[in-house]
N, C-alpha and C positions, 0 to 999 in steps of 0.2 A: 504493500500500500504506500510506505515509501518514497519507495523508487517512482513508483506510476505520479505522486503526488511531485516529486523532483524532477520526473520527466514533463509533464504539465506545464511546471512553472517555468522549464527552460526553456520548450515549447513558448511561449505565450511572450517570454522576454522578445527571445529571437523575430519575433512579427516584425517587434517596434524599432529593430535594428534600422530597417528602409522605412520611416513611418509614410511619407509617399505615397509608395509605392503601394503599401499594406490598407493606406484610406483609399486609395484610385480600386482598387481589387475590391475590396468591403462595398463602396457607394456602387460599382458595378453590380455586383450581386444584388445587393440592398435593393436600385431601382429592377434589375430584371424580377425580381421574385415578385414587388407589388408589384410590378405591371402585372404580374401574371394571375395573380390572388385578384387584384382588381378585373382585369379583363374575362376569369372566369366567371367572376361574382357576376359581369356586364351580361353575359352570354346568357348563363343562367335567367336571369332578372331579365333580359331581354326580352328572350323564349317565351317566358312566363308570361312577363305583358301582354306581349303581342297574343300569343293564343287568346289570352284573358279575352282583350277585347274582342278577338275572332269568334271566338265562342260564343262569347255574351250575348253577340248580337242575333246569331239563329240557332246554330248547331250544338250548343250545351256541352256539358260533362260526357252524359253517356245519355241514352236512350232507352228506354225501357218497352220492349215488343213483344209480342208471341212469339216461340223462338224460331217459328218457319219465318217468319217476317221479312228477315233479310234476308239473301243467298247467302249461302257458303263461302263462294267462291269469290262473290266480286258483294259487297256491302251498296253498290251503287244500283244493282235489281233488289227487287222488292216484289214481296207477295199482298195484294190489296186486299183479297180475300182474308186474311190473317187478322184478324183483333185481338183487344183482351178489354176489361174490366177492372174497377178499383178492385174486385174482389180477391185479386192474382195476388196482388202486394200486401203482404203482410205487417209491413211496418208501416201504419198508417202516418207515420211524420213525415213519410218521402211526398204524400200528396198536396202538403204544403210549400213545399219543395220544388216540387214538379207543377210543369204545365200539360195537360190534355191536346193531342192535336189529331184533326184528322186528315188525309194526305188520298187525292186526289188525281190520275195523272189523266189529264181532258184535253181537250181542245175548245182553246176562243179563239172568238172572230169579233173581228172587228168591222168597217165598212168593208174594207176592200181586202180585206188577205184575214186567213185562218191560219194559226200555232200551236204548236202542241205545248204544254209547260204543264208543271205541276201546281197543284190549286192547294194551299194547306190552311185547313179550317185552324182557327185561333180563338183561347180563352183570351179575351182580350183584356180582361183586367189584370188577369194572372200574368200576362206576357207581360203588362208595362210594372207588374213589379220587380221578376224574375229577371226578364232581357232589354234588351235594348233596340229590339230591332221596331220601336216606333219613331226611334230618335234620327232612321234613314228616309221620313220621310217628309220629305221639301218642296213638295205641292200638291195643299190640299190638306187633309188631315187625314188620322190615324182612324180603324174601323172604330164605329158607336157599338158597345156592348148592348145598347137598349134597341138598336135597329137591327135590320135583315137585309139580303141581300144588294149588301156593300162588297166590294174590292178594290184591293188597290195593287197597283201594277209596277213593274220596274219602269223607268226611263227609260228602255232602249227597248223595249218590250210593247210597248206606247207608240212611239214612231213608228215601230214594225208593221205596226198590226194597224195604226192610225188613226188613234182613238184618243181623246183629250178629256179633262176634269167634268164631269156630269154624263159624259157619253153611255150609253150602256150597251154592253157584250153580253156574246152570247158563250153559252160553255155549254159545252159536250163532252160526255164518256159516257160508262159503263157503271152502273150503282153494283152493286153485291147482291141481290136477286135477278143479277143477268139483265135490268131492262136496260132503255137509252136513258143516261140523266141530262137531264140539259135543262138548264136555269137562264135568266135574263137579268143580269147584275150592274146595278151601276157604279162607276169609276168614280171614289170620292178620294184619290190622292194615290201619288207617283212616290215611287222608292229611287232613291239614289245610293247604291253601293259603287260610287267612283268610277263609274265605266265599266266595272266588273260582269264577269259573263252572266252572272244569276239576275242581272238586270234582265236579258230577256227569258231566263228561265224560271224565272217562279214568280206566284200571284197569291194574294189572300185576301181570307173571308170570314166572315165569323164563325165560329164553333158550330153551333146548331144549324149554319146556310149548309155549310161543308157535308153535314148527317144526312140531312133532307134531301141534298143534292145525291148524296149516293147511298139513299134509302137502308138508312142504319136505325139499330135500336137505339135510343137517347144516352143507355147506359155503356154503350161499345166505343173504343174508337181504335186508335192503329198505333200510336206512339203516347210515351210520357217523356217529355225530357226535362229533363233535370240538369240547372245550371248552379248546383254547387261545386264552383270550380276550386276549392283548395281540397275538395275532397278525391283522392286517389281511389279507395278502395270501392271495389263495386258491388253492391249489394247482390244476393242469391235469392232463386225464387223457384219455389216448383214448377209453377207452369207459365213462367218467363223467363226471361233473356235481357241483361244491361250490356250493351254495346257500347264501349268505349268510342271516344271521336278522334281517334286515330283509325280506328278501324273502318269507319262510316268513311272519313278522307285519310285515306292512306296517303296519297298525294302529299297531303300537307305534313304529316308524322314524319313521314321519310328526310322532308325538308329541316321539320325540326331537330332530329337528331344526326343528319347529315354537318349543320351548322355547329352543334354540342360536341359532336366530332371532330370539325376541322378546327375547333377553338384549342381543343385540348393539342392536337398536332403542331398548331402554332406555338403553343407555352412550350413542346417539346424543345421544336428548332431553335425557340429563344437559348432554353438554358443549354443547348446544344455548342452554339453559336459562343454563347460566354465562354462556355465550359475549354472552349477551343482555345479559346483568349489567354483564359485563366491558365492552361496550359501552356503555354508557350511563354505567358511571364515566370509561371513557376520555375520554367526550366532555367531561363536564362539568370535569376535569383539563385536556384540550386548550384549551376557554375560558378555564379560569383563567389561561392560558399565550397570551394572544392576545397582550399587549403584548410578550411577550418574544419572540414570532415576528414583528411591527411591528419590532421594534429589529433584530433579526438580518435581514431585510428593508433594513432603512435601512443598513446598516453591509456589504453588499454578498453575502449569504446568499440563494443561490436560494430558491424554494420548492420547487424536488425536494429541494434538499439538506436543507431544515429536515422535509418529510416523510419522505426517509429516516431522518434521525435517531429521531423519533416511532417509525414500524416496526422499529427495534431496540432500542428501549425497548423495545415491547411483546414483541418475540422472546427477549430478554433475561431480560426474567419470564417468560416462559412455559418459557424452558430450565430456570430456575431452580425454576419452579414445579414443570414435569415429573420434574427430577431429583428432588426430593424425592419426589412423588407415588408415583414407582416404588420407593423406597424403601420407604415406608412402602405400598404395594399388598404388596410382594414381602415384607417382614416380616408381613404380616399375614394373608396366605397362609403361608407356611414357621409362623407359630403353629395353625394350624387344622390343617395337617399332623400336630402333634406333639399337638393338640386334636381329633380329629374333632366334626364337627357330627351330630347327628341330626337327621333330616328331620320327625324328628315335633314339631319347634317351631314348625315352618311349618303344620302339619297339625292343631295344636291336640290332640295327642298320638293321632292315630287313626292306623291305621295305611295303609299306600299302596297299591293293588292294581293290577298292572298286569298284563292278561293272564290274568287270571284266578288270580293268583298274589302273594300279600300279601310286599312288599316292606321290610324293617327297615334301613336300611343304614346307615352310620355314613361320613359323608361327609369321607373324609382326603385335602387341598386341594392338589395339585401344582402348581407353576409352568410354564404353559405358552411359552416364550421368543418365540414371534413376538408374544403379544400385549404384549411391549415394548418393540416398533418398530409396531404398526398401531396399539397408542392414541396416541404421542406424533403419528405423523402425522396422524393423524383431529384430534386436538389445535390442532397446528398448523393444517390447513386451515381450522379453526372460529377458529382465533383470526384467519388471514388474512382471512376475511367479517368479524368483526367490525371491523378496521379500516378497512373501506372507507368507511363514512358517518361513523364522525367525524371523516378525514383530510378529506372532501370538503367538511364543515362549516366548517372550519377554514380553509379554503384559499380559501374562498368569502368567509369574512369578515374577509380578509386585506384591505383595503385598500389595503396598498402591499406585496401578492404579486409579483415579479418572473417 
């Protein structure tokens, strides 16, 4: 214990021998590690937001269906024949939670040109508490929950089919006792999702239009979604199914963990990059240091012992470095917190569409705690490679190495 404790302290002298050189190496590290506590903490918190808001606005946490509901195979077919009932769920807190919708796939016409789109009936109270998708719409207003047969249309959806604020369509499909359903609804307000494609592919209506139109019982409908978005875990059910929203848009999951992915690969290169740096002053330090490894040689100092020594130098700084790093990572996160960033500085002020759905988010930067034990160990292992060639260097041109 000793010895370990005499080798520490000699260790620890030896840094401050170049102090320089020993703060230029330290502040190196120091800044690489926040950046990198900081930029995971960005990515993460990013992620988040942004789905947050994606979500929020139609597609929810998860879904709750019959479990034939969706296909297997692709989430984006769907069985219209397939319903369920509050009586499926068992935990009657989810129905406060959840909104009711029933989903439609029809055709409206307009004056001059017919579309195919999906038509999904809406609790409309329940939606403007839950979500946000009344807040996309910029002429006109949102459905009356005390009136009937209202819709309201995407923007580009509108043009298409050429039909303006009072106009009334007409809608066609298929109710679920096989007849034709076709209703005559009037247009009391346009959705704008930023140019996004679900502008011309989806239309809604109230709850009960949506039943009538495709001759259901009052008690039946096709979906519950639930937008408790901090909640991961997906509730179980005998005779349903919670479909997570990555699986409903795989498209956008992929995306999200595609970016969660190349975040991490980027912190990789960084401490890669140092590490190389750090390498190559180590070495040319360890040479300046060859006589005085000659003498501790001569005067009866192994050469394990004098390379241990060197390896807690370099551990030394690197504690020291890291400790600061996460410092300043974690203050510079907790300011971004109380700062949020917009995404559109990255974007050259346009705005972000994902899903057919234009995204604004205001990115407020949580501290994630494991990533301040997986950088300093990533850290570490990158600083262990870089000691290996110039310890070997050194040892090689030891002449009187014992």
């Amino acid at each position: 214990m000793r010895s370990l404790a005499f080798l520490i302290k000699f260790s620890y002298r030896n840094l401050w021998r170049a102090p320089k050189r020993t703060i230029i190496m330290v502040l190196s590290l120091s800044l690489g590690t926040g950046f990198i506590i900081w930029d995971l903490n960005f990515a993460y918190s990013g992620s988040k937001e942004v789905m947050k808001e994606f979500l929020s606005q139609y597609a929810g946490q998860y879904h709750i269906t019959h479990p034939e509901y969706y296909n297997k195979e692709s989430r984006k077919r769907f069985n219209n024949y397939k319903t369920i009932t509050d009586e499926v769920i068992e935990d009657k807190t989810l129905l406060e939670k959840s909104s009711r919708r029933v989903t439609a796939p029809i055709f409206i016409s307009g004056e001059k040109k017919t579309l195919g789109v999906l038509l999904t009936g809406l609790e409309i109270e329940k939606e403007k508490k839950i979500s946000t998708l009344y807040e996309s719409v910029n002429v006109g207003r949102f459905l009356d929950p005390n009136n009937r047969k209202e819709i309201i249309l995407g923007k580009k959806l509108a043009e298409r089919i050429e039909v303006k604020m009072g106009d009334e369509v007409v809608v066609i499909g298929q109710a679920l006792d096989g007849s034709v359903a076709n209703d005559l609804l009037t247009v009391v307000g346009l959705m704008d999702f930023g140019g996004g494609e679900l502008e011309e592919s989806l239309a809604f209506t109230q709850y009960e239009s949506a039943q009538e139109l495709m001759a259901m019982n009052s008690d039946t409908y096709h979906q519950r979604v639930n937008f408790e978005l901090e909640e991961e875990t997906l509730p179980q059910f005998k005779n349903a199914v919670a479909t997570r929203w990555d699986e409903i848009l795989p498209e956008i999951g992929v995306s999200v963990r595609f970016i969660d992915s190349l975040t991490w690969m980027v912190s990789v290169i960084i401490v890669l990059v140092i590490s190389l740096g750090l390498s190559n002053t180590l070495m040319i330090t360890f040479f300046e240091r060859e006589q005085e490894f000659q003498s501790l040689n001569i005067i009866g100092a192994k050469t394990s012992w004098i390379t241990k020594s060197l390896m807690i130098e370099v551990f030394i700084m690197g504690t020291i470095a890291i400790f600061f790093g996460a410092i300043i990572g974690h203050l510079a996160t907790i300011y971004c917190y109380y700062h949020p960033i917009n995404l559109q500085l990255f974007t050259g002020g346009k705005n972000i569409i994902m899903g057919g759905m234009t995204i604004q988010p205001l990115v407020r930067l949580s501290p994630v705690m494991s990533y301040y034990w997986q950088v300093p160990l990533m850290i570490y292992f990158f600083l262990s490679l870089t000691m290996i060639y110039p310890l070997i260097r050194v040892i090689r041109r030891s002449s009187y190495a014992i």
